[in-house]
C-alpha angles and dihedrals in degrees: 000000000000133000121275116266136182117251117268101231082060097053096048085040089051088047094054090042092054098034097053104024109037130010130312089228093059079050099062084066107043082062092044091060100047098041088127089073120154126043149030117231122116128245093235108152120236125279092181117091116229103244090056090057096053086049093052094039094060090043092057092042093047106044091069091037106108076046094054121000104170102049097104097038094049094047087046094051085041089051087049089052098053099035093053120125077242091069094064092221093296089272143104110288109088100004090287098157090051093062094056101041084055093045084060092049099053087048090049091049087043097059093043104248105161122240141244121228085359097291142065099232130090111189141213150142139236121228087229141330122187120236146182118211105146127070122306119203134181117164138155128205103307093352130090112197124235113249112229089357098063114016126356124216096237104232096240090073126125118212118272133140130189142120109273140195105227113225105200120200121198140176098296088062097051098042091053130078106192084054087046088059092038085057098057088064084052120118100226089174099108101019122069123218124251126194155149115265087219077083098059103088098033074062102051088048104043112014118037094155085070100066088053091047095058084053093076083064122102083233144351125223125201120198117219146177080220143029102220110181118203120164127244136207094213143057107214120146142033122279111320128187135179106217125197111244097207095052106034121087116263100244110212106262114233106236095219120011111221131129091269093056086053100054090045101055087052098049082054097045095248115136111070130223130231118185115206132171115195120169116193130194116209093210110205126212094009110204109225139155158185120239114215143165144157152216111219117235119245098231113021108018098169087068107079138198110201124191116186138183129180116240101197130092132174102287115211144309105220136343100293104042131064135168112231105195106211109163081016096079125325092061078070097048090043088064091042089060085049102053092040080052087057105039085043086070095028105043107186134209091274131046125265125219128189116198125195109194127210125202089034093139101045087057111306091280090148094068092032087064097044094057086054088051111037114187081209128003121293103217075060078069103101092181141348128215126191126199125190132140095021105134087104135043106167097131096030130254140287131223120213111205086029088124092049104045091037101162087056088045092053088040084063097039092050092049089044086050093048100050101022090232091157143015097238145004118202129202119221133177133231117321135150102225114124136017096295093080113089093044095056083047086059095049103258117140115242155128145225118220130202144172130231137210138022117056108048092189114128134175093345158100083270099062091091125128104260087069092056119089096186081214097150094031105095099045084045087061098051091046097057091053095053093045090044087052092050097044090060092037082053085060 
């Protein structure tokens, strides 16, 4: 299962509140401190060998097979699409969102889903959204960091580029009043600020002078257990990395920060240089778009099932690294293909409609739009199902919304018990964390599924293909046809 993250609504929410209201520099670590944005799911290690997972893996794959032989082999050829280096990360460097979303809409047509207002796309375009397309570059003395491996660049940077002393502040200073005070008569001008991100939130709460005061540093670096990338749609502090604990170099602490230990670590050559170079570009008006089409229902068309998925992920830093997003997202369009395959051929009473969002990683703002602007009405949505995060399986799945829509809840857990499709199925509450929310805002029933277990990649350079095990993906889809079909038949 993954590690516990914030939702993402309140993070974009939490970026317009500081940026606006307060300072961008309180901001910074706002961010900072909610940089595990996104998804529920624990960090628990596996207590299941490996070779017991291929076993039970082929036995799940293989016990629907003569049903629906293709299902793995398609979602892995879909994953490998979207995932490609061509893709440019699904973000929007390179038009990278663009691609995808395209890539969607030629499957859709290809499999035959009909079309509102005579196309698949529903566009739109975001205020801003900050970007780095050109070169990053972060290097000490013989040694040339690895971009997404070693430090990211956090979105919210502004271009700036220098060679830099690090000041590196660890638990004596804050955990001290009278260096804290010190610190405030320091020239930060020509040095940059390292620290641990367990401070961030002792900051926020306590010393919010503090976070003003760094942003007189040529840069600020934050040391971490994970680099964890989420976009932003605004530029509003000085150079900012994420730098991998485990792999950086350790910098010598100053005991008591004041003007003479300064002088004196630099007249000892203590205090160490970095030299970094990160150009950013604010991009205005930003196009983007969902991608949806239907099948129309056999009985009562205007009652519709909508399963929906988001395409984006977060695109690249630079010109060297880009995020693939494997289990984050296109785990989740992959089994979109695969259901509009099957109702293509199976077409039910009500209407199926299968929504790609765009704009899911800046703040669900795909799927925001897309509630403002409804292609048909809302209240004609008989259920919603989310899927996101869904390329493993080896611990079960969970259900957000599963405490509020019981009877539908009970309905799942009653066909997954019938027909043992998956280990476990857990109930959450409400949490906007994916692109289900504002439908269920605007009281639409729905839920968002995810999956839970194996990869633990998140947000990263290490969410690729190879790291999924679909072990949980055929018997998922199973489930949500019969459940679709229940659901209907419950009606």
């Amino acid at each position: 299962m993954k590690p516990v993250f914030y939702s993402k609504i309140v993070m974009m929410t939490l970026y317009y509140f500081c940026y606006i209201v307060i300072t961008s520099s309180i901001c910074m670590f706002v961010y900072l401190s909610n940089s595990t944005i996104g998804f529920a799911q624990s960090n628990s290690s596996q207590n299941i060998t490996k070779d017991t997972l291929l076993i039970s893996s082929q036995k799940n794959q293989s016990k629907n097979q003569k049903s629906y032989p293709n299902i793995i082999n398609n979602a892995k050829n879909t994953i490998n699409i979207l995932c490609s280096s061509k893709m440019q990360g699904r973000g929007y460097v390179n038009n990278g969102e663009q691609l995808a979303a395209s890539y969607v809409a030629r499957e859709f047509e290809q499999i035959g889903l009909l079309k509102y207002n005579n196309s698949y796309f529903q566009s739109f375009n975001l205020k801003s959204v900050n970007t780095f397309p050109k070169k990053v570059q972060l290097k000490s003395k013989g040694y040339n960091f690895q971009g997404g491996k070693e430090y990211l660049v956090a979105s919210f940077s502004n271009s700036g580029k220098g060679k830099v002393g690090i000041l590196y502040l660890d638990s004596a200073f804050f955990e001290s009043d009278s260096a804290q005070i010190a610190f405030k008569k320091v020239s930060l001008r020509k040095s940059a600020v390292m620290y641990s991100d367990k401070w961030t939130k002792k900051i926020q709460l306590e010393n919010p002078v503090f976070l003003e005061k760094i942003q007189e540093a040529k840069a600020v670096f934050v040391r971490t257990e994970k680099l964890i990338g989420v976009p932003s749609p605004v530029a509003y502090s000085k150079p900012y990395f994420e730098v991998l604990d485990s792999i950086f170099p350790i910098y010598e602490a100053l005991d008591l920060i004041d003007l003479e230990d300064l002088k004196t670590s630099k007249k000892n050559n203590k205090i160490k240089t970095l030299k970094f170079k990160v150009k950013s570009k604010l991009v205005n008006s930003q196009p983007s778009q969902n991608v949806i089409g239907y099948i129309k229902g056999t009985k009562n068309p205007k009652k519709v099932i909508v399963f929906s998925a988001h395409y984006d992920h977060l695109g690249k830093m630079g010109k060297d690294v880009y995020f693939a997003g494997a289990n984050d997202n296109a785990s989740g369009i992959a089994m979109l293909l695969e259901l509009a395959k099957y109702y293509s051929e199976n077409p039910p009473e009500y209407s199926i409609c299968f929504m790609a969002f765009g704009s899911e990683e800046i703040g669900i703002l795909g799927s925001m739009f897309y509630t403002q602007h409804p292609l048909f009405p809302l209240q004609d949505i008989n259920f919603l199902i989310n899927l996101d995060l869904i390329g493993t399986g080896e611990k079960g799945a969970t259900v957000v919304n599963a405490t509020i829509h019981t009877k539908e809840f009970e309905l799942l857990k009653k066909i997954n018990k019938e027909k043992s499709y998956l280990k476990t199925i857990e109930s959450r509450g409400e949490a906007a964390n994916s692109d289900h929310y504002f439908f269920h805002k605007n009281r639409v029933p729905s839920f968002y599924i995810y999956l839970n277990g194996g990869s633990q990649a998140y947000h990263d350079i290490n969410d690729i293909p190879q790291n999924l095990s679909l072990y949980a993906f055929q018997n998922l889809y199973e489930l949500l046809i019969e459940f679709s079909h229940d659901i209907i038949q419950a009606k």
